[in-house]
Each structure stands twice: as structure tokens, then as C-alpha cells.
C-alpha positions in Angstrom: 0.0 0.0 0.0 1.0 3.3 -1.3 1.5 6.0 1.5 -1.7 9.0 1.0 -0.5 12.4 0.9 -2.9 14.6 3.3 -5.1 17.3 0.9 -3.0 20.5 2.1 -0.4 19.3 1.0 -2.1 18.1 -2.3 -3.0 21.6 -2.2 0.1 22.8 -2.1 1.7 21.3 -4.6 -0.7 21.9 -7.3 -0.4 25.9 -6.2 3.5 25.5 -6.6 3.1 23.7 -9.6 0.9 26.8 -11.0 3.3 29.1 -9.8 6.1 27.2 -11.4 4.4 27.3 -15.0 3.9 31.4 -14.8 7.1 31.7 -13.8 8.6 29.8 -16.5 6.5 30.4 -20.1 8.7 27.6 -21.8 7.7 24.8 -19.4 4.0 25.3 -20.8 2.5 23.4 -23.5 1.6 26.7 -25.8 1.7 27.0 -29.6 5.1 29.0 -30.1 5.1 31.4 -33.4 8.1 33.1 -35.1 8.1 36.7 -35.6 7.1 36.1 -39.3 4.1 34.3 -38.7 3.2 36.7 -35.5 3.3 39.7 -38.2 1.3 38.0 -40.5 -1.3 37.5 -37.7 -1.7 41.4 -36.2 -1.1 42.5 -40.1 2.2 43.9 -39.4 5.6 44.2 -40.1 8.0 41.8 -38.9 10.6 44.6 -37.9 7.5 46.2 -35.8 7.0 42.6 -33.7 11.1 42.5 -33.1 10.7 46.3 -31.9 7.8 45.3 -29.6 9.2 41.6 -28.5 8.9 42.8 -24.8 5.5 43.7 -24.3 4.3 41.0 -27.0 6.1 38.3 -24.2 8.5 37.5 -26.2 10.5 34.1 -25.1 14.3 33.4 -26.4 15.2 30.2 -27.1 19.0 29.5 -27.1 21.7 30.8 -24.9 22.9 34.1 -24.8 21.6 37.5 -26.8 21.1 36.1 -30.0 18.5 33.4 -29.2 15.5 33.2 -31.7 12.5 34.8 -30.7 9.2 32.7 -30.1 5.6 34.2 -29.7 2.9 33.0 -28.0 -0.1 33.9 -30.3 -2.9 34.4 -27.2 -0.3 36.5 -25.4 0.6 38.7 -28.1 -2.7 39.5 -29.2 -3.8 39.8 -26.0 -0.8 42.5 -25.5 -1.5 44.3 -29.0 -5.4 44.8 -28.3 -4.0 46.2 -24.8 -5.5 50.1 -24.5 -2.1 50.9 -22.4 -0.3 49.7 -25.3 2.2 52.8 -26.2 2.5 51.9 -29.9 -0.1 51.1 -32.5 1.1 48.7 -35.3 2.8 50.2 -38.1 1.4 49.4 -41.6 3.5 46.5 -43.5 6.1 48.4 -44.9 6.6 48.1 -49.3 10.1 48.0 -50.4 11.7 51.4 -50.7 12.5 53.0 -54.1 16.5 53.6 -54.4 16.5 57.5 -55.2 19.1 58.6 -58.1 22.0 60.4 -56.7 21.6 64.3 -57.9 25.4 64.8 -59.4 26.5 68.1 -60.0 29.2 66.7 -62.3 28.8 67.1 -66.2 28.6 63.7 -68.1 30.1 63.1 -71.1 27.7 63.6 -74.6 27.1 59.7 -76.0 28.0 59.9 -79.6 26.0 61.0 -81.6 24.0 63.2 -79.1 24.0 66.8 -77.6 25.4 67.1 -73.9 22.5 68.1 -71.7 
């Protein structure tokens, strides 16, 4: 015969066992998106959900600073819809147009043509 544990101290583990699972987002069993799919989900850019990692509970996997980034979707939306939210999302950004540099130096005429 196995030996009973009393309830309060049933109780108290499950309570620790709660605590232990806020404390630690990774130790949950949550769907984990990467900042790609995240942006696709609020409709925004992927740079804006790397500026806003912190407040969209961002969790890094991997050692040291360069760890990738994970999201967990119910969090993160749950953050984003957040009236104390400081920023709003930024539209998804189109690729920018490369501007001519404005030269004050003369070209050369092409053969055949007037110099301009």
C-alpha cells in the first residue's frame, strides 16, 4: 500500500506547480510562433514585432543574446489589443524605391548626341 498524501499538501503542490508554470513560459505546453508568422497574424511588419518583442512576451530560445524569438499567439494578441499599449502597429512596410543620386558633375555627350 502506497502511502496518502494529506489534501493540504495536495493543495500545495498543485499551487506550486501553478506558480512554477507562470514563472517559466517555456515549461508550458503553448503553440510558439516566429516573428514572421506573429506579423502575418496582427497584419504587421516583422521589424515592428522585433521592436515590440517585450511587451508582446517574447520568449528566447537558445543561450545568450542572439537566441530566436518565439511568440505566443494568445499573449501577443492579447498585448496588442492592450488600451495601455504605447505603440499602435505600423502598416506592413513596401520596399523602398532607391533614389538617383543628384550629381553636379557634367557627363560626357554619348556619340551621336547633344550634352545636356
Amino acid at each position: 500500500m502506497s502511502p496518502q498524501l494529506p489534501p493540504e499538501a495536495v493543495d500545495a503542490i498543485a499551487r506550486r506547480v501553478v506558480e512554477l508554470l507562470r514563472e517559466d513560459p517555456a515549461l508550458t505546453t503553448r503553440h510558439l510562433v516566429d516573428a514572421g508568422t506573429l506579423a502575418g497574424i496582427l497584419a504587421v511588419d516583422r521589424a515592428w514585432v522585433y521592436d515590440h518583442a517585450t511587451e508582446l512576451g517574447a520568449i528566447r530560445l537558445g543561450d545568450g543574446p542572439r537566441g530566436r524569438l518565439r511568440f505566443d499567439v494568445d499573449r501577443a494578441l492579447s498585448a496588442s489589443r492592450d488600451p495601455g499599449h504605447a505603440a499602435t502597429p505600423a502598416p506592413i512596410a513596401t520596399t523602398p524605391r532607391r533614389r538617383s543620386p543628384r550629381s553636379t558633375t557634367e557627363l560626357l555627350p554619348i556619340k551621336g548626341r547633344e550634352a545636356a
